[in-house]
N, C-alpha and C positions, 0 to 999 in steps of 0.2 A: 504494500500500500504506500501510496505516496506522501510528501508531506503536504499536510492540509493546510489549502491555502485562504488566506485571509481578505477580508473587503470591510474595511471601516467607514466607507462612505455607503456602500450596498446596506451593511448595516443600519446606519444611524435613516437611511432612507425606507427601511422597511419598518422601522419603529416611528417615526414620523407620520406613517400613513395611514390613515383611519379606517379600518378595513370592520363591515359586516360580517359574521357569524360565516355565513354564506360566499361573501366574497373572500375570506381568508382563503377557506377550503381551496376556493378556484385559483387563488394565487397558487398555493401551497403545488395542485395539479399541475398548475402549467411550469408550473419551477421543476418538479419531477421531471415530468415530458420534455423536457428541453433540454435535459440530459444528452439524451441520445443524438439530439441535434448537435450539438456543440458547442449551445450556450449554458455558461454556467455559472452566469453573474450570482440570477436567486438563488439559485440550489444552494451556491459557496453563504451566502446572507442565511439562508437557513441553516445553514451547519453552526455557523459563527452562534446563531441564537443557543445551538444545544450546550456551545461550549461556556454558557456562563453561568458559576456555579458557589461564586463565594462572593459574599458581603453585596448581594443584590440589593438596588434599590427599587424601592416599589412597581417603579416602572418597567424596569426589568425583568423583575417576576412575571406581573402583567402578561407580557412579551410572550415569556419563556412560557408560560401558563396556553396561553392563545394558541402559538406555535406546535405545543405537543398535543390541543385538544383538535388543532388543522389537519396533524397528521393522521390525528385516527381518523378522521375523515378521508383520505385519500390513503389509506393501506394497501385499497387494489393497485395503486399507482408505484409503489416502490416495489424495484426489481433487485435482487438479492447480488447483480453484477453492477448495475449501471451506478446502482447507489450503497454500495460499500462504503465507503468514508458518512454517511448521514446514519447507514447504521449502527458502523461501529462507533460513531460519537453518542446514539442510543443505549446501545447495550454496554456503553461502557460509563455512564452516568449513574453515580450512590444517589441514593436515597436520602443520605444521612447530611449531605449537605443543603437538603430542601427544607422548607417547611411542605404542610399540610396539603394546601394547595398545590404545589407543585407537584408532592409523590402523589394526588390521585391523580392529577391528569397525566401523571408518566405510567402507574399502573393501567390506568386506562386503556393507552397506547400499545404496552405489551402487551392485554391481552388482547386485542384488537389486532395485531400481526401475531400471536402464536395460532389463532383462530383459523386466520384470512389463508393461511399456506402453511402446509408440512414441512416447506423450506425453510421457516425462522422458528419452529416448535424448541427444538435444541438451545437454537441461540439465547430466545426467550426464558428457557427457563434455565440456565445457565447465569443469566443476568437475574433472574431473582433468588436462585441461590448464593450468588454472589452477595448479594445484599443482606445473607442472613450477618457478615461480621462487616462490623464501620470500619472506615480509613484509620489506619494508624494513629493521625493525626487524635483521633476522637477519642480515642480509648481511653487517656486520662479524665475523658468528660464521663465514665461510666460510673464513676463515684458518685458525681454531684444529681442532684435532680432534678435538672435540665436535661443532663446527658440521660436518664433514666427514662425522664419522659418522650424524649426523643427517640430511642429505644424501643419504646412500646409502642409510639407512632408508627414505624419502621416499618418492624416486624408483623403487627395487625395487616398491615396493607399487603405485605410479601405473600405471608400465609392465606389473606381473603384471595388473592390476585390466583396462587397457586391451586387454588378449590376451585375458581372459576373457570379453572382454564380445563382442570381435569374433568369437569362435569363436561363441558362444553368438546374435549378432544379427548375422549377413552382409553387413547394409547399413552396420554400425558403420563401417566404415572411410571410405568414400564419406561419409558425413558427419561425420567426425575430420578428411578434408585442411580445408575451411575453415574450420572455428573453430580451429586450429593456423595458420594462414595469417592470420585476421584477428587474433589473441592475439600476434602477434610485438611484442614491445618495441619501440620507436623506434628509430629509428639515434642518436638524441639519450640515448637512455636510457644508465643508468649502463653498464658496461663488465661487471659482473661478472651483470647479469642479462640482457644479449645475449646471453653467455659461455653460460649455464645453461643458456638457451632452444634456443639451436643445439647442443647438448649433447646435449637429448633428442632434437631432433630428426631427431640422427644415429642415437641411438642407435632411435629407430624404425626409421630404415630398413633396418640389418639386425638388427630382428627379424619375426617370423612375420608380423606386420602388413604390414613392410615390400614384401610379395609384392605389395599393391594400393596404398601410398602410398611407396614407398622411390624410385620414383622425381623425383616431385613432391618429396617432401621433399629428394631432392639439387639440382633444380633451384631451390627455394627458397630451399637455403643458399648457393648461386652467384648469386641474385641480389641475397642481403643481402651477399655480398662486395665485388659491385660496384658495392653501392650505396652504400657507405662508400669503397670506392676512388674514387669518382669525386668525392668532397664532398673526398677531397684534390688541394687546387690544384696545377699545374706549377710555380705558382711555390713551394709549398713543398721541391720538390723541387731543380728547376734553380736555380742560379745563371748562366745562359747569357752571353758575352761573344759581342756578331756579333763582334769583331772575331779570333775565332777559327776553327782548323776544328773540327769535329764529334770528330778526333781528339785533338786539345787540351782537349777535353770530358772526356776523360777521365783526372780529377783522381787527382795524386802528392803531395800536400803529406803530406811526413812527417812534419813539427812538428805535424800536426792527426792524422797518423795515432796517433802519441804519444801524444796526450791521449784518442780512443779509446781506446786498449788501457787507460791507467788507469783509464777508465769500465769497465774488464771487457768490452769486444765482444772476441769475438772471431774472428770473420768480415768482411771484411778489412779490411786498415789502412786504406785510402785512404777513409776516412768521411767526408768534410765536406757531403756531399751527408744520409749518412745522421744527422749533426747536425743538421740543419737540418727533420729530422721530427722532433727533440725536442721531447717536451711536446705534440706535435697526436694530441688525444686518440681522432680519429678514425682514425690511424694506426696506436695502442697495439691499437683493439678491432678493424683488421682483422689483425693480426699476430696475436693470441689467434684469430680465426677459424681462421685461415690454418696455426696450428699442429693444432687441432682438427679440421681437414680433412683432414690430413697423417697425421695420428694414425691416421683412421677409414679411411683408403684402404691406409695399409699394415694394419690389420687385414681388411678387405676383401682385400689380397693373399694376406695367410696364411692368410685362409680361402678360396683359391682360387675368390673371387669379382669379383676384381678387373677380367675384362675383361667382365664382364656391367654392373658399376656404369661400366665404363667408357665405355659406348656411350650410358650418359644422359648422362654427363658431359660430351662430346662433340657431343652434343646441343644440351644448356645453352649450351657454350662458340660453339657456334655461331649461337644463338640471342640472346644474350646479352651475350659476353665479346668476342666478333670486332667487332664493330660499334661497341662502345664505346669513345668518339673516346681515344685514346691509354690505352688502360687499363694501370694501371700497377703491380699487382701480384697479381690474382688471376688472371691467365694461369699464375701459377706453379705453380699446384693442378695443372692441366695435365703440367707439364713435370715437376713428381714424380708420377704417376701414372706416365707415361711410364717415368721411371726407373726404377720398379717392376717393371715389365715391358717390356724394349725389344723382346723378339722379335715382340712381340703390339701391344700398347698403343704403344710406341715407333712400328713404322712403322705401324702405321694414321695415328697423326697424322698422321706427314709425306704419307701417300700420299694423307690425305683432303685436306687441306690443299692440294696440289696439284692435284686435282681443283677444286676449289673455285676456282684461279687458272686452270683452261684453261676452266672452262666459261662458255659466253656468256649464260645463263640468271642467273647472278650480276650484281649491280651492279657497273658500275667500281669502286668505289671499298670492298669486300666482297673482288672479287677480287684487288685491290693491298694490303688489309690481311691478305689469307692469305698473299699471298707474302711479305711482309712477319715476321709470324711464321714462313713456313716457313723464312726464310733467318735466323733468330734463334736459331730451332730448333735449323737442323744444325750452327749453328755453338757454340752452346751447350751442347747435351748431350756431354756428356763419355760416355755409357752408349751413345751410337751409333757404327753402324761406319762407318768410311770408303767401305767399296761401297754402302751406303743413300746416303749423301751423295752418293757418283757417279751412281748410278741416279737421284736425280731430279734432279741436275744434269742430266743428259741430257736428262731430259725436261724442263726448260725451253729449254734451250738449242735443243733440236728445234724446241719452242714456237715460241720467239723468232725461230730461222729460219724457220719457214715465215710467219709474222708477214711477216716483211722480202721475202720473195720477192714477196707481194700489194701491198707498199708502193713506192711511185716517188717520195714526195712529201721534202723536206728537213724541218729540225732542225720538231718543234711538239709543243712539252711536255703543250700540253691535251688535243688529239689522241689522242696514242700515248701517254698517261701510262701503260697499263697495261702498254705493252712496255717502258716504260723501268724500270717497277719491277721485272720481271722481269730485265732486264738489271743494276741495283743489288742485286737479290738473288745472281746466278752470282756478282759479284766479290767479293761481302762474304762468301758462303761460301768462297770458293776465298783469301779472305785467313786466313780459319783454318784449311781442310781442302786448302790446295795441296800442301806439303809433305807429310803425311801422306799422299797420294794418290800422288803424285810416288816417292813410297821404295818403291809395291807395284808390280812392272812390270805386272799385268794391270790396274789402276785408271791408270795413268799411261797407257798406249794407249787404255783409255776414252777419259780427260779429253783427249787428243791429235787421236782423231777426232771429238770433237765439233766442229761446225760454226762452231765461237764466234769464230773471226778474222771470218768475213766480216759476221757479227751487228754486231760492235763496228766493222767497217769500212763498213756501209752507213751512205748518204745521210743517215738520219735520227739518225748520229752519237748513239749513249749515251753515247761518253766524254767529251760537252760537255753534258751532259743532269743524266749522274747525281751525285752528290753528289762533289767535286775530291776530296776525302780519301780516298774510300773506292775512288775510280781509281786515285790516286798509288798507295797499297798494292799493291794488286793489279798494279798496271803493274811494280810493283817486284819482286816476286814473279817477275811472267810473264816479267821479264828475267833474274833468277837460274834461273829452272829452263828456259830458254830454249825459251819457248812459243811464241813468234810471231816473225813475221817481221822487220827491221828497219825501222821507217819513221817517220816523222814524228809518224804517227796515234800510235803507241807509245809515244813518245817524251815525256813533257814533266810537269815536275813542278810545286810549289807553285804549283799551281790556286788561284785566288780566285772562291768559290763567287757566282755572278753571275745576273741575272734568271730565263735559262733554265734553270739550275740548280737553281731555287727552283720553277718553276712547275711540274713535273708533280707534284710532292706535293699540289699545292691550299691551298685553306686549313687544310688538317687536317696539313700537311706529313707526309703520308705517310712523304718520300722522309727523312723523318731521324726514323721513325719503327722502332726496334730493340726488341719487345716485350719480351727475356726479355734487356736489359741486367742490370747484376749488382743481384738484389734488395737492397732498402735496409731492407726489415724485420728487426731484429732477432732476436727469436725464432724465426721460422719458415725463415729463413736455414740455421739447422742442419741444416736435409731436403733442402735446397737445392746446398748449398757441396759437399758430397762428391759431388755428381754434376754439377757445372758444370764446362765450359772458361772461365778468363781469358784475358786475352790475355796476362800476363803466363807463361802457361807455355803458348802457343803458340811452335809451333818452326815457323817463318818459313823459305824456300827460301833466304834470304841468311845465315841466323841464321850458319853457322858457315865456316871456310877451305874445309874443308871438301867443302860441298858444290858441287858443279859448278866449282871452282877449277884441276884439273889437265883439260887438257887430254884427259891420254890418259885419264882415270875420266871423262871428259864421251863420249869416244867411245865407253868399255865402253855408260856408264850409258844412252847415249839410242841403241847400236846399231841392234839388230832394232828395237825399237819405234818407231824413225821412218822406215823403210826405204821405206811411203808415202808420205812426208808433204814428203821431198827437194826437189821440185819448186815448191813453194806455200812453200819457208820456213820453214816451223812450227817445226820442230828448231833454227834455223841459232844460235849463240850470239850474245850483245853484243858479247863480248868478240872474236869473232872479226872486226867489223869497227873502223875507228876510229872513233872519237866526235869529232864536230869540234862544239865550241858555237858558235861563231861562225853556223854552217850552221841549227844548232838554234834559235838565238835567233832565226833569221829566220823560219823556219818556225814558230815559237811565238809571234810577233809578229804573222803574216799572222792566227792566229785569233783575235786581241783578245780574250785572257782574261787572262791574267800579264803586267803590267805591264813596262815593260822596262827602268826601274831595277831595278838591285841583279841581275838575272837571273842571271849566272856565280855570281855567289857565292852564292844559295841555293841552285843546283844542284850548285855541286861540295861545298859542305855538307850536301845531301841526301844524294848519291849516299852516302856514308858515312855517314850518320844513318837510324836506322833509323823506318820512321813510327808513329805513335802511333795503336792502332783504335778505332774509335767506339765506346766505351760511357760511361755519365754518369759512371764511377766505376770507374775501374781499383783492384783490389787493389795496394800496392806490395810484398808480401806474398801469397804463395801457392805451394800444391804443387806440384812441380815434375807436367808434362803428359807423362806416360810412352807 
């Protein structure tokens, strides 16, 4: 294209001239038309008018006003060759520099040629998605409310102009998802024109459009989540010590939670993980997503559309969010939708989730990152109930039994990695939702005839397999609410997490892989926190004197419901035999895993210490867990 030439006298003569409704129009035609002749005084006079965009005065608006409402009258008239330069001065005109006036009569315009010919449909709507983010220039004015109003201005007209055009040309939309798809801002780009971009492009999808692109458009705002999520490193997040457990991971410093609070967080104290995404600016623009998504799904609830967006969602996440080596916070889109609706939305996850770990048509390592989330899940969501948590406990625990019945072979983490994450999944659940189960007598005879002693007592050993921390708990557990029988296999604490304990996770360490740990985003944290479990207000089978401490309330409590189970154990308490360490140390010796310095004295320190559960960042501060 060439460079567009100027006429300041053509100009200043066609604003001079007092032109009728009707005579503009004919001006306007015969300037087109004369195109082709090889006059091109007016045509050049009408371009000059489109080029003028800042600090207009009245009359120039006027002008500019007249001119764009001329063209839509004469649309048959422009040829997509002869007037190239009047278009591209068209479609290459913001919004954001007009007032009111001016964007309708440009909206007008556009839809008036994306109508008029299949030849400018593209162009057209190319130039109002352009329009969804302002000039550079403006973006400082997004703060003020000026800049805000003008914003709303905007985008109303973009979004009405876009519905108009799609009613009016059927195929509009079908060709709106890619150039919305290629027009997305960089992940590099500034923060507040991501912001803008995923804005509209929520807000298409629930509207009328959104019937043929709402779902595309959610799956694309889920992949630009995860695709800033994963540009932040582990190591921005962890501070990891090996010479800790996983439960030691989760960090109490209150002098650090301190200086939190006077930064104004207020979700929870124990931040030093969550300092340590200070200043990473790709952090900032997925927590601005993260709340914008959170926003759009509870309006999606209240307009009782929430488990239809939910099944793309779902979608996405599995196409997308599952597979993504350790994703580390836009699973949480997820787990607030959930919360939104647990009767619906809630168990669908968990149930699909669990499908997804018994089917053999999954990858290994697909089907260990669902169990993986689904045991993060139950143990996370505060909005779920304890008989969901049971019911698919059983059904792994089934899983995992019949798993073991097919199996003859001893300990091999490469192997069986996917039984064994199933099996770190039962214990890590039943270390948040034991007790909780345990206090309802119909879920405590669930959890009782589950199959899970002889799971944990076969050949292939998962309690030298799965991660020591997250055994000790649960062992600890299973001896306060006296689940199992007494034996050796039962028996034995401050595990030192050791080769085979490392290998069924893989390289991708799986097995100390907890998706919906306590999120570390700021902002979007607030959707988050009222409907999470800590572990801080988990109430633990040991937590109080309390429970299972007298005798005769151990016999009310575990009666009828172990009146099976007599025979095998299951019921029998600790306390009702004696503990000899001596016997223990040797037994705990013969499996070369705890060292046998110091052994009495972390054990009888244990047994009175309660353990610490794997999350990156324990709250020291939180609701109490009702």
């Amino acid at each position: 294209m060439g460079e567009l030439q100027t006429n300041e006298a053509g100009y200043d003569e066609m604003a001079d001239i007092d032109f009728s409704d009707s005579e503009l129009v004919s001006h306007v035609r015969d300037a087109l038309r004369s195109v082709s002749q090889g006059d091109n005084d007016r045509y050049y006079q009408l371009i000059e008018v489109m080029h003028y965009m800042e600090h207009l005065a009245p009359d120039e608006v006027a002008l500019l006003v007249t001119s764009l409402k001329a063209l839509c009258g004469a649309v048959s008239y422009i040829d997509i060759i002869h007037h190239e330069s009047l278009l591209s001065s068209i479609f290459g005109m913001s919004m954001w520099n007009y007032g009111p006036d001016v964007m309708d009569a440009l909206m007008e315009l556009i839809t008036s040629l994306a109508v008029s010919s299949g030849k400018f449909i593209d162009s057209c709507l190319e130039m109002l998605v352009c329009n969804f983010l302002p000039p550079q220039s403006f973006l400082h004015l997004l703060r003020s409310p000026h800049g805000l109003a003008r914003k709303e201005q905007v985008l109303d007209r973009v979004h009405s102009a876009l519905r108009d055009i799609a009613d009016l040309v059927p195929l509009a939309p079908s060709r709106l998802l890619p150039i919305i798809l290629q027009r997305r801002p960089h992940t590099d780009a500034k923060e507040a024109l991501i912001v803008i971009y995923v804005e509209n492009m929520l807000r298409l999808e629930s509207s009328a459009i959104g019937e043929h692109v709402g779902s595309e458009m959610l799956k694309a705002v889920v992949d630009r989540l995860i695709e800033l999520d994963v540009k932040i490193g582990w190591d921005d997040i962890l501070q990891e010590d090996s010479s800790k457990g996983i439960f030691d991971m989760e960090l109490e410093d209150e002098e650090i939670a301190g200086d939190a609070n006077k930064d104004g967080s207020e979700f929870p104290k124990g931040t030093l993980n969550r300092q340590s995404l200070g200043g990473n600016t790709d952090a900032d623009k997925l927590d601005s997503l993260m709340v914008l998504t959170c926003e759009h799904l509870k309006l999606c609830a209240d307009g009782d559309r929430l488990i239809e967006v939910f099944e793309t969602l779902f979608k996405s996440f599995e196409m997308t969010v599952l597979n993504a080596y350790k994703s580390k916070f836009t699973q949480f889109v997820m787990f607030y939708a959930c919360s939104l609706n647990p009767e619906n939305c809630g168990v669908r996850f968990a149930v699909s989730l669990a499908d997804i770990f018994t089917c053999k048509v999954y990858p290994p390592l697909t089907r260990m990152s669902a169990v993986a989330y689904l045991a993060s899940y139950l143990s996370r969501g505060r909005f779920l109930s304890s008989s969901l948590a049971a019911n698919t406990l059983e059904r792994l625990v089934d899983w995992c039994f019949e798993y073991c019945q097919v199996q003859d072979g001893a300990i091999n983490p490469e192997a069986h990695r996917i039984f064994y994450s199933g099996c770190q999944a039962i214990m890590y659940v039943l270390c948040f939702r034991m007790r909780s189960m345990m206090d309802v007598p119909c879920l405590k005879l669930q959890l009782l005839r589950m199959p899970l002693e002889p799971v944990l007592r076969h050949p292939l050993d998962p309690l030298k397999v799965c991660l020591p921390s997250i055994v000790e708990e649960f062992l600890r557990q299973a001896k306060a609410a006296r689940l199992f029988t007494v034996s050796e296999t039962f028996l034995f604490n401050n595990l030192l997490e050791s080769d085979i304990s490392k290998a069924f996770g893989g390289m991708e360490r799986l097995d100390m892989f907890f998706p919906f740990d306590p999120c570390l985003l700021k902002k979007c944290d607030r959707f988050i926190c009222p409907n999470f479990i800590y572990w801080s207000m988990v109430k633990t089978t040991y937590d109080d004197d309390e429970y299972g401490s007298s005798d005769e309330d151990s016999d009310k409590d575990f009666g009828d419901g172990n009146e099976g189970f007599v025979d095998d154990g299951m019921a029998r308490s600790f306390e009702q035999n004696e503990f000899d360490f001596d016997e223990f140390e040797y037994s705990l010796n013969k499996m070369s895993i705890t060292p046998r310095s110091t052994l009495n004295h972390m054990l009888a320190d244990n047994l009175h210490t309660p353990m610490r559960m794997p999350a990156r960042i324990r709250p020291s501060t939180s609701p109490e867990f009702l």
